[in-house]
Structure formats: C-alpha cells, structure tokens
N, C-alpha and C positions, 0 to 999 in steps of 0.2 A: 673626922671619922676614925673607928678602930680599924686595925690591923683584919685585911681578907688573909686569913692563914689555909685554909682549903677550900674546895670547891663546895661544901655547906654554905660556909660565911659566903665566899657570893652569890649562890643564891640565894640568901636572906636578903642582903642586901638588892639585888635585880628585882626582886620581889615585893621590892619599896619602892621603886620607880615610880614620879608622880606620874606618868604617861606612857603608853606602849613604847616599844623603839618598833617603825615600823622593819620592817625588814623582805628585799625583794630576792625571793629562794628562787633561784636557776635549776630548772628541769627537777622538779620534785615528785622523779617518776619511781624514787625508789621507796622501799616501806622505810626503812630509817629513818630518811630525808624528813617523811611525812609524820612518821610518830613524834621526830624528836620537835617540828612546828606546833606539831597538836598541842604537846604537853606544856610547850611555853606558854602557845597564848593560850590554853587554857589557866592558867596560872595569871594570866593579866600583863607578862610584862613584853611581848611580842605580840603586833599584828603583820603575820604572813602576807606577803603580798604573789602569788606564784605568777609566774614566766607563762604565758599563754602560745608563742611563738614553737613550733614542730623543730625546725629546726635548729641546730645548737648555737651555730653561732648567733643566728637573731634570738634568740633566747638571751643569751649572754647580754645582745646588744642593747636589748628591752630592757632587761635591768639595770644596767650601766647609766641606760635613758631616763631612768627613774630615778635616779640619785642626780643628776642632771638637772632634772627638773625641779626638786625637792619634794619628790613624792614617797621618797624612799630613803631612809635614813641609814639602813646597811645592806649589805649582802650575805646571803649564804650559798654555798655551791654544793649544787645535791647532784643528779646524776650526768655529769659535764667533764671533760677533759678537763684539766688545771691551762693547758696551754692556751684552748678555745677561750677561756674565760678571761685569763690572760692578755692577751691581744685584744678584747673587749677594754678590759681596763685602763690600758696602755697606749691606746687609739689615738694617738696625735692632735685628731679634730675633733673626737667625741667623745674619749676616755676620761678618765676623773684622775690622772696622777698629774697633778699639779707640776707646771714648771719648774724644774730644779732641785724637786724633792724623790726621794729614793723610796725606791717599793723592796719592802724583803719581808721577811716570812718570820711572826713569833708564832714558839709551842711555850705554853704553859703546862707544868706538870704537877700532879699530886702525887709525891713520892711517898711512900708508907717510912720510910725512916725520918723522913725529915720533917721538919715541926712548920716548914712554912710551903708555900708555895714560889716552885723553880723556873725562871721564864730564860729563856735560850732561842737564838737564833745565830745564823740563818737555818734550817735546815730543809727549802725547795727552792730559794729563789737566787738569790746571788751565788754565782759559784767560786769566784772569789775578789771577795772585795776591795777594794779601793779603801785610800784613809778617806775619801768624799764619803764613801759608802760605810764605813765605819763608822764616822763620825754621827750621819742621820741612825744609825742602828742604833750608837750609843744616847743619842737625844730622846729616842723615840723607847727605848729600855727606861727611862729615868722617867719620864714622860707615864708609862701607863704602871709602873710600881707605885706612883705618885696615885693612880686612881684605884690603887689597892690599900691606900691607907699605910705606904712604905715612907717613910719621912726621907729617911736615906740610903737610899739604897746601896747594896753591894753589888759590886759590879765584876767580875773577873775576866780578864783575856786569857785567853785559855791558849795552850802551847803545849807541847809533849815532854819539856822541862820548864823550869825554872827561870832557864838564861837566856837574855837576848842575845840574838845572832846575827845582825842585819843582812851579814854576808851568806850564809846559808839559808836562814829563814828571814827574806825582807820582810814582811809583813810586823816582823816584832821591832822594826824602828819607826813601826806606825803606834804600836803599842804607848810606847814611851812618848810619842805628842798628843797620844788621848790620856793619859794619865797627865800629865802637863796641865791639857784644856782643862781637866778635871778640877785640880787643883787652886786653876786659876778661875773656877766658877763658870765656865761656859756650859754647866748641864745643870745644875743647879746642884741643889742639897744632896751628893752619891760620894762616895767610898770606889772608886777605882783602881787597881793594883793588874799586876801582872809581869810577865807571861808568867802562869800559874798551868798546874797540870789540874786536871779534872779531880782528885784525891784533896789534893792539899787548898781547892777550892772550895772545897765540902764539905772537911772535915780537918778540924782544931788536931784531932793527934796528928793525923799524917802531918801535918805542917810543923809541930812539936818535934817528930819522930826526924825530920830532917833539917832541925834547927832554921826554918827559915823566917821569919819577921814580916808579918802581914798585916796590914789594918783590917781585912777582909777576916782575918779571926776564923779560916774555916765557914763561913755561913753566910757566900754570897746567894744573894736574891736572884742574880743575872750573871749568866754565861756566854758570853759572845764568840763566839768559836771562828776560828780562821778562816775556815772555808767548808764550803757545803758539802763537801763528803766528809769532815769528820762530825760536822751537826746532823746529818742524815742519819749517819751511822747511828750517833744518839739515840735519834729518835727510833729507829726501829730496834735499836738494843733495849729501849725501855719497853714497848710495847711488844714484842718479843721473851724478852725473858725476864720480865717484870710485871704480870700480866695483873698486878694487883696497882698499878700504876693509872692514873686517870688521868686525860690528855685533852686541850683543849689548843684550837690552834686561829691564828687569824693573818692577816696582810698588812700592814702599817705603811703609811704614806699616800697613798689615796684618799680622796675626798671625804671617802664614807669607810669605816672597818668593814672590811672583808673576810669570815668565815670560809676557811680554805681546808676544807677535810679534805679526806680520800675519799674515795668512791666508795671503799672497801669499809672505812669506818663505820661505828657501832653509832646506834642513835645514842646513847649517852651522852658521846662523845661531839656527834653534831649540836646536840642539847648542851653539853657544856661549852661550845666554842658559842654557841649563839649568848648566851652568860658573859663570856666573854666577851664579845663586841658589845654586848648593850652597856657592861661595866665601864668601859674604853671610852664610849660613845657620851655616857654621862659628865666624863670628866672632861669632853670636850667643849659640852654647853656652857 
C-alpha cells in the first residue's frame, strides 16, 4: 500500500474498506458525537452501534460488552467521562485489556508544515511510564505506521536535550535499551534514536545547526514523549495555537481500538479518530 501522508489519503483509503468496521459509540447524546457517525456511515465505512443504557457507567459497560461478545469491532466515546470509560475498559473480569498488555493513548496529527502525518503519545493515559510501558508504546507506534503504509518508521524519544542523564533524568537509560531492542530488531523495520528535543526531531536544520548526527534526519514519524505532562502539553499547544492543525486520537492495547476524544472536540475530529481506528483495525485482520 502507498504512504497515508494526511488525513485525505486515509480517508480514501477507509473508504475502500471491503466491510463496515462496526463501531459501539458510548452516550452519543452530543451533536458532534452524532454528525461525525452520520457522515461515516453514510460514506459506508462505519456502522454505529449507540449505547442504549441512561446511565454512564452501564453505557460504557454495554459497549465494552460488545466488543466481548464480537458484536462490535470498536469504540467511540461521545458524551462520557474518559475515566467512566476507562474503568469499563480495564475491568478485571469484563474489560477488554488483555493480560499483560499496556493501554496508553495515541494522537495523530495533520500539521500544515509537515509533509506527513505525526503520531505521539502518551498524552492522557500513562503519566509516567515504565520501560514495560515504553516498550508496548514503542511496539504499538511501529505497529500502526506499519498500517499507514510507513515501511520504517522514525521514531524519536523525546528529552529537553540531547544528552542522556540517567542520574537526573532516569527515564533516558530507558531510552538507550529501546534504541538497543530497536537495533536488535524486536519492533521490526523502525529507525529509533534519541533523547532528542522536539526541534531537532522535526527538523533537518535545527539538527545541522547543532551539529548533531541522527538517522532520524529531522523527519520522525513518532514522538514518544517522557511523560504525560509534556505530551498533554503538546497536544493542547497544537490545538490551541495551531488551530489549522487536524487531530485524530485513539487507545492502543485493548482488544478493540478505542476513539478517545474530549467531550469538547469538534465532529471532525471525532470523524477523523473514527478513520483512525477503522485504519488500525484493518491492519489487524
């Protein structure tokens, strides 16, 4: 398959799906929730399944129940706490995070400067992660650029310099056994480098300009960021004061992709996360 470079290319591509991706929307009492379901499955590549349940947690549960069952092949969350849905997901006895595997949060972004699409994480779930927890983020990074038609991805760890510190910042002698695993092929075909600043991850000069030697060339694909307040940050500095910026976000590590908007987001946006899981979801059959 060619390269998904923005949020057009996949939905050309969703748009080709031989079959709906069914999808069970939590509380779709909002108008966005319900514009952005319309316009999928009107388009053919989503059939809505809505939450019948008043209240929110059994709402959640209902859907959760339906990917359980195999009636339901994703999730979207329209007008639901993250937390309530959450705890649905994560349910011990009934939730869909599989034994052993790690749930955290990708945004995908359409940056107007940049020629491809930018996937980053964590920026709501892990607040700071483990190298367990690294490692599933960096599987699960290589994993869905692979269903964007990314052969090999770039991958950067992201740091506020350059230099590992293990004594001050532990986290970056975690860096250096995921560029290791990298090397040694446990993510498959990806380009790993790091700690890198968010500049010289980005962009070919700034990395020139401070003489530094990267395979990442400026033009990684994936941003893995330390910890959930400097990926938060991110994301509302994009959506904020980037407001020409298109945002598409989901769950990884559960049974079924999970669309995990805000409350507050635009139907676009829930219409492009929904693009998203069905793309994800493709590459898992």
């Amino acid at each position: 398959m060619s390269v998904i470079n923005n949020f057009d290319h996949l939905l050309d591509s969703v748009r080709q799906l031989e079959k709906p991706c069914r999808v069970a929307v939590v509380c779709a009492d909002d108008e966005a929730t319900r514009e952005a379901c319309e316009k999928a499955a009107s388009e053919g590549w989503i059939t809505p399944l809505y939450t019948t349940e008043k209240v929110l947690a059994d709402a959640a549960a209902q859907a959760v129940a339906w990917v359980r069952e195999g009636k339901a092949d994703a999730i979207l969350k329209g007008l639901i706490n993250t937390d309530i849905l959450l705890r649905a997901c994560l349910n011990k006895e009934t939730g869909i995070l599989p034994k052993g595997n790690v749930l955290t949060h990708f945004a995908c972004a359409e940056i107007k400067r940049l020629r491809r699409l930018l996937f980053f994480t964590d920026a709501a779930v892990i607040p700071y992660p483990t190298l367990v927890q690294r490692t599933a983020q960096l599987e699960y990074a290589v994993r869905l650029c692979h269903a964007f038609g990314i052969k090999e991805p770039r991958v950067s760890l992201v740091h506020c310099t350059e230099h590992a510190n293990p004594k001050i910042f532990p986290f970056t002698e975690d860096y250096q056994v995921l560029k290791e695993m990298a090397r040694d092929g446990k993510f498959g075909p990806c380009i790993v480098d790091g700690p890198l600043d968010l500049k010289t991850s980005l962009n070919l000069a700034a990395l020139r300009e401070k003489h530094i030697d990267s395979p990442l060339q400026g033009r990684s694909d994936v941003i893995l960021f330390p910890d959930i307040e400097a990926g938060n940050v991110f994301y509302k500095t994009l959506t904020l004061l980037a407001p020409q910026t298109r945002m598409a976000c989901m769950l990884e590590g559960t049974l079924a992709p999970v669309a995990l908007t805000s409350r507050a987001d635009s139907a676009e946006t829930k219409y492009l996360s929904l693009a998203l899981i069905a793309q994800a979801l493709s590459a898992r059959c």
